[in-house]
Each structure stands twice: as C-alpha cells, then as structure tokens.
C-alpha positions in Angstrom: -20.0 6.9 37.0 -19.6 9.0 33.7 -21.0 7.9 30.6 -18.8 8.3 27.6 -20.2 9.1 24.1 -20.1 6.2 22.4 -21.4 4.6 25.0 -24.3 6.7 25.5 -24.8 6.9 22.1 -25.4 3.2 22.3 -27.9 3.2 25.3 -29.9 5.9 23.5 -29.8 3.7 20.4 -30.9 0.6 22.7 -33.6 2.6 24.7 -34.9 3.9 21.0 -35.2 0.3 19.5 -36.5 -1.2 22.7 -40.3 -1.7 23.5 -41.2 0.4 27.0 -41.5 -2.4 28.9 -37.6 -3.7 28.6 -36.7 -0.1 29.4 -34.7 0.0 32.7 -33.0 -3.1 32.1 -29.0 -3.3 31.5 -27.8 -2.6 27.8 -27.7 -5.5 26.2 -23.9 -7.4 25.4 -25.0 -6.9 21.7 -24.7 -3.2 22.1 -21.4 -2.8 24.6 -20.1 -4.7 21.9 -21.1 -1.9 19.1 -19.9 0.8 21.3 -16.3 -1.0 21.6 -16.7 -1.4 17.7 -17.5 2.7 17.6 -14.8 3.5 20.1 -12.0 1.9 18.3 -12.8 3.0 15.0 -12.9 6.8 16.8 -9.7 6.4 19.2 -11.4 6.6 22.0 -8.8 4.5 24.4 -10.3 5.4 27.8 -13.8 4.3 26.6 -12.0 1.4 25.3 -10.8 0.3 28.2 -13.7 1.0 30.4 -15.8 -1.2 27.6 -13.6 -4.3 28.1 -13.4 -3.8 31.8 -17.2 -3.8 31.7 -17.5 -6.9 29.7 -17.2 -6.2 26.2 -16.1 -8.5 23.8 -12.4 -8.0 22.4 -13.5 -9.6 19.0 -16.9 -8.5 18.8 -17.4 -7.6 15.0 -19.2 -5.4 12.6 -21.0 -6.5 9.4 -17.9 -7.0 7.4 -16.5 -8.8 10.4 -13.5 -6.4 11.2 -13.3 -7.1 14.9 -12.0 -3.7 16.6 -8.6 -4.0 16.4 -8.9 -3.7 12.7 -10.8 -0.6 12.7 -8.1 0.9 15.8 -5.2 -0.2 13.0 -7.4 0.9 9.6 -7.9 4.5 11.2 -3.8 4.8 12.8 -4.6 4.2 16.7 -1.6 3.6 17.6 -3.1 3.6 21.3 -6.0 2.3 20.7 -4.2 -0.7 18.9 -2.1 -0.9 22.0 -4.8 -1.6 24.1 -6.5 -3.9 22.2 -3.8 -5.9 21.4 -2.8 -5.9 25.9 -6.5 -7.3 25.8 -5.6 -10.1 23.8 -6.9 -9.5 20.2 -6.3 -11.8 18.0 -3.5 -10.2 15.8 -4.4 -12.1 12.0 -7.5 -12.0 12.3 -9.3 -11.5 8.7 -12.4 -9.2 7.5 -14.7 -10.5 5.1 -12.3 -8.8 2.5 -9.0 -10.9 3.6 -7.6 -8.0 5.3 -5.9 -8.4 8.6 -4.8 -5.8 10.9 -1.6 -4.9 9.4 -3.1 -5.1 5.8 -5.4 -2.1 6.5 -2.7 -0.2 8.9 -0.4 -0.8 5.5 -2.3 0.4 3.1 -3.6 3.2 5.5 -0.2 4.6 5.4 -0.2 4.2 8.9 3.9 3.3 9.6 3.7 3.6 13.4 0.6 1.4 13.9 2.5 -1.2 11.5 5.4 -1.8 13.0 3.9 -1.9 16.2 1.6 -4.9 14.9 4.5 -6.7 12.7 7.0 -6.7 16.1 3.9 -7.6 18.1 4.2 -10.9 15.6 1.4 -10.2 12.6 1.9 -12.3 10.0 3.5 -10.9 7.2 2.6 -12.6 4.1 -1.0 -12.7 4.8 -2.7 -11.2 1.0 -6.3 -9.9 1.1 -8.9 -11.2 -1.2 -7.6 -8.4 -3.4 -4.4 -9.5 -3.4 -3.3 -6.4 -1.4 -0.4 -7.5 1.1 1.6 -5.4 3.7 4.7 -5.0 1.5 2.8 -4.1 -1.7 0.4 -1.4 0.6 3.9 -0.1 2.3 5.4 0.1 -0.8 3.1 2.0 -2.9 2.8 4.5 0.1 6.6 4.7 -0.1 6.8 3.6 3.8 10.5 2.6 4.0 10.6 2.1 7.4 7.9 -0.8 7.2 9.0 -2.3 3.7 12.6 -2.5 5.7 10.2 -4.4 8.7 8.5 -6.3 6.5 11.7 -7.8 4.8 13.9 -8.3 7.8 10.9 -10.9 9.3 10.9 -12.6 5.8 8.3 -11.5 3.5 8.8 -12.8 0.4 9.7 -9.6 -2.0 8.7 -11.2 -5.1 5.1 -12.0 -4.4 3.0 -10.7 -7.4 -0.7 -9.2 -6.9 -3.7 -10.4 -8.7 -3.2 -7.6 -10.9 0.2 -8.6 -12.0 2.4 -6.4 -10.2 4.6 -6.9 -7.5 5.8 -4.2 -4.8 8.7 -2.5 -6.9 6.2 -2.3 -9.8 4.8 -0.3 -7.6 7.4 1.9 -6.1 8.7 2.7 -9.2 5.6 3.8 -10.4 5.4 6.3 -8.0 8.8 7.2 -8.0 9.9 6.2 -4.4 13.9 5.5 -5.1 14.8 4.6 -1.9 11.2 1.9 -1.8 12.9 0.7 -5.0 16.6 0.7 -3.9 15.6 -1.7 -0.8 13.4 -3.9 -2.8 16.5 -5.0 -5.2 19.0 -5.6 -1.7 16.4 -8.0 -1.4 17.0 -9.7 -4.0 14.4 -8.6 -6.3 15.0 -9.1 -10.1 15.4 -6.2 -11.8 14.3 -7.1 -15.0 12.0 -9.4 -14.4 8.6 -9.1 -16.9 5.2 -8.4 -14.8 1.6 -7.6 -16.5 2.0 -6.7 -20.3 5.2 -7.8 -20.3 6.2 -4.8 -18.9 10.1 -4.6 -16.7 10.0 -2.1 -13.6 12.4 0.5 -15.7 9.4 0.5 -18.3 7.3 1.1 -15.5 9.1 3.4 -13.7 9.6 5.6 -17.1 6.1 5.5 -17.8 4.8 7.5 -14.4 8.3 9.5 -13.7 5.7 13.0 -14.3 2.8 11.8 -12.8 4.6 11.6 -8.8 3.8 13.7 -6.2 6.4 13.3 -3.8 8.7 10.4 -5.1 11.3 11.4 -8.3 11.3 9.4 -11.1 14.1 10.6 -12.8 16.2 9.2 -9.8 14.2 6.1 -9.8 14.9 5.3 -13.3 18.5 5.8 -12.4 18.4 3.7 -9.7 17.4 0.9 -11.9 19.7 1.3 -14.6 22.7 1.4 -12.3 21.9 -2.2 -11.1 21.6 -3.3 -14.8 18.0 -2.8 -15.4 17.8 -3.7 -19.5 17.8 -0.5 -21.4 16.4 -2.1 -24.8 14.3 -4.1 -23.7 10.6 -4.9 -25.3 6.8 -5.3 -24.0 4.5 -7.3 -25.8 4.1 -4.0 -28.5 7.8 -4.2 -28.9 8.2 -0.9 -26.9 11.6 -0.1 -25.1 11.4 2.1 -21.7 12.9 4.6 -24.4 9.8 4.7 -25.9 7.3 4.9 -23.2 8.9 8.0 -21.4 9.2 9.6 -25.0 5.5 9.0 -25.7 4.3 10.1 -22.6 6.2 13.7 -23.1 9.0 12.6 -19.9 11.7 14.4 -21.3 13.8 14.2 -18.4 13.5 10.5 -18.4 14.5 10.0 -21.9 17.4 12.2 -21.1 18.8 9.9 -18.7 18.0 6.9 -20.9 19.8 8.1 -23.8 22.8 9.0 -21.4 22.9 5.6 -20.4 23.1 3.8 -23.7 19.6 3.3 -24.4 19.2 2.9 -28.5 16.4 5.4 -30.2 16.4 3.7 -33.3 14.8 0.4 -32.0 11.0 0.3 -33.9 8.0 -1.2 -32.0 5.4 -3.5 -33.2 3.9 -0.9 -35.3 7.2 0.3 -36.9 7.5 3.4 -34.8 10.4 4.6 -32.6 11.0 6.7 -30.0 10.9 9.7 -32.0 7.6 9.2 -34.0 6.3 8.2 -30.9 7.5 11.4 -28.7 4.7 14.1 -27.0 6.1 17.5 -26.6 8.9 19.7 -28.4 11.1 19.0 -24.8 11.1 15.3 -25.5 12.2 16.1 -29.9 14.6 18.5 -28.5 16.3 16.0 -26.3 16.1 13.8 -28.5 17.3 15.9 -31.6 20.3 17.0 -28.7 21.5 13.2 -28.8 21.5 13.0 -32.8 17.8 11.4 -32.8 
C-alpha cells in the first residue's frame, strides 16, 4: 500500500519520538490525526481521503483549534474543502480566534472556496474575535461575487467592526466601485458617520491614490450620485473636500468641486481646502474652479 508524504512524514515523526520498544506498533490516532491536519492545510485530497478512510478524525484539531476544514478553506482547497465537508465537518466550526471556515476563505480572498461553503449553509453573520466577518473580509478584497452571496442569504450590511468601520468603509477605501455600488442596493446608508466621525465619501476621498486595482475617482462618484453629503464635517470639521485636497488627490477634488462641493468651508483649525492642499495639481484644480 503506498505511503503518502504527509503520512510518512508522520510515522517518521512517531518512530523518532517513540522509545524502541513501542516501535513496530500502529501509529498512534494522535498522529493520523496530524497528518489529516498537514494534508488539508497542503491540498493533498487523495491523502485526505485515504486518512479518513483509515480512521482519522474529521475534526481533529491543531493548537489553535482550526479543525481541517479550516486550514483546506484558509489556504483555497476548493477540493480539499469538498471532501471534507462530504465527510461531515462541521461547517461553523470556530478557532480559537472566532474564525470559522468561511471567515478565513473570506478574508483569504478565496471566492470559489466561499461560495462553495455559504451554499453548503455556513453561517453568514458569524464575526471573529477581531470583529472580522465574511462580508467585511469579501469586501475589502473587492470579491463581488461573494458580497452578492453573502447579501442574498441575509447578512446584515450594516454590521460595524470593532474598529468602527463597516464593509463599504471598506470598499471605498480601496476603491472597489462596484463593492460599494452593491453595498448601497442593500440598503446601506450612505452618509452614515463611522470611526472619527468620518462618512464613506470622506473615506473613499481619502485613499482614492493609495488603490491598486480598485478607482477611486469612480468610487467617489458612485457615492455622490446616490446623494452622499458633499459638505459634510468629521469631528475636525473637515469636508471630503478637504481630505482629498490635503492628501494631494487632485482628481478627486476635481470631481468634488464638479459636483457642488463648497471650497470655502473652514475646519476646526480655520483652514480650508486650499490651505490645506498637497501638490501644485491639487492648487491648480483648485485655482481652475475660482479657489
């Protein structure tokens, strides 16, 4: 009968730890158990499958007491998850960190492997201890597919993280539009106040140069056309205005003065939007709409 790796790796590890007169005996369930652990972590679906077949425990765990479904769905198994869930995993099961399944395959950026979880019936407002659910771990990764998922089995879309932000805040952070646009069909307010007081046009405005992949520009245009508040103030009496202009987003502050936004609004220290721009491109625009 062949031997796979993990496996082997965990009768050499047995035979090593084990005094020479328990050698020859079976490995022990302790450490089929750690090979299934190692396999799913790694992918490995035929060793996974031989394991349980041989015995091994579907919700053994490690140390943090992720059980192996969670490592399969942490690392993107999609097979591997497959398996384990035809073996009868439990599906919510939660690591010492709050984090189920779903969580990790979320925040993994694994799509695939999280919608295969939330239509195998996951539980989709579970939160870690961090706070970290699927819909705010989708939606920072700009994973549409499973933010649409998420909200079509009733997630709520306004839950807020320990940290004060919710999953737009999020999105429009990192300048995922589309994330944003399907967060608001869901009812989301739009200029509703998160950490600092800050609305998700303010946030949006403050990271529109700092995406990768995602566009700010039509992010903060997303939100204005559903009536995000142009003028509005944080808790230093700064406007969206003000935030892009200070942070040298001259793009942004061109489509907020294009859409009414006032320049001449002072924050809490007196200053406005143009004592408080970075760059010559962010005076220029501004000087270009009489500022």
């Amino acid at each position: 009968m062949a031997t796979f790796p993990i496996q082997a790796w965990a009768e050499n590890h047995y035979r090593d730890q084990t005094p020479d007169s328990a050698r020859g005996q079976p490995v022990s369930p302790m450490m089929t158990n750690l090979a299934l652990l190692q396999a799913a972590e790694k992918g490995w679906v035929d060793e996974i499958e031989k394991l349980l077949a041989e015995g091994a425990n579907v919700a053994a765990r490690n140390r943090f007491s992720s059980t192996p479904l969670l490592l399969a769905a942490g690392n993107g198994h999609r097979k591997a998850v497959k398996a384990l869930l035809a073996a009868g995993s439990d599906i919510n099961h939660r690591n010492l960190g709050g984090s189920t399944a779903l969580i990790l395959a979320a925040e993994g950026g694994h799509a695939r492997v999280a919608k295969m979880l939330i239509e195998a019936g996951a539980f989709v407002d579970h939160a870690s201890n961090k706070g970290v659910s699927a819909l705010t771990a989708a939606a920072f990764n700009g994973d549409d597919g499973v933010v649409e998922l998420l909200l079509a089995k009733g997630v709520d879309p306004n839950y807020v993280d320990r940290t004060g932000k919710s999953a737009i805040v999020y999105a429009a952070a990192k300048g995922f539009a589309e994330t944003v646009r399907l967060m608001l069909e869901a009812g989301v307010d739009v200029n509703a106040r998160y950490g600092n007081d800050l609305t998700v046009l303010m946030w949006a405005a403050g990271h529109a140069n700092d995406v990768p992949v995602g566009d700010g520009v039509a992010t903060v245009t997303a939100l204005i056309v559903v009536g995000a508040g142009l003028d509005s103030q944080d808790n230093r009496g700064r406007t969206a205005l003000m935030v892009a202009a200070s942070l040298g987003h001259a793009k942004v502050v061109e489509a907020l003065l294009k859409a009414g936004a006032r320049a001449d609004i002072a924050d809490g220290e007196g200053k406005t939007a143009r004592n408080l721009a970075d760059g010559e491109d962010v005076l220029a625009v501004l000087a270009a709409n009489g500022q």
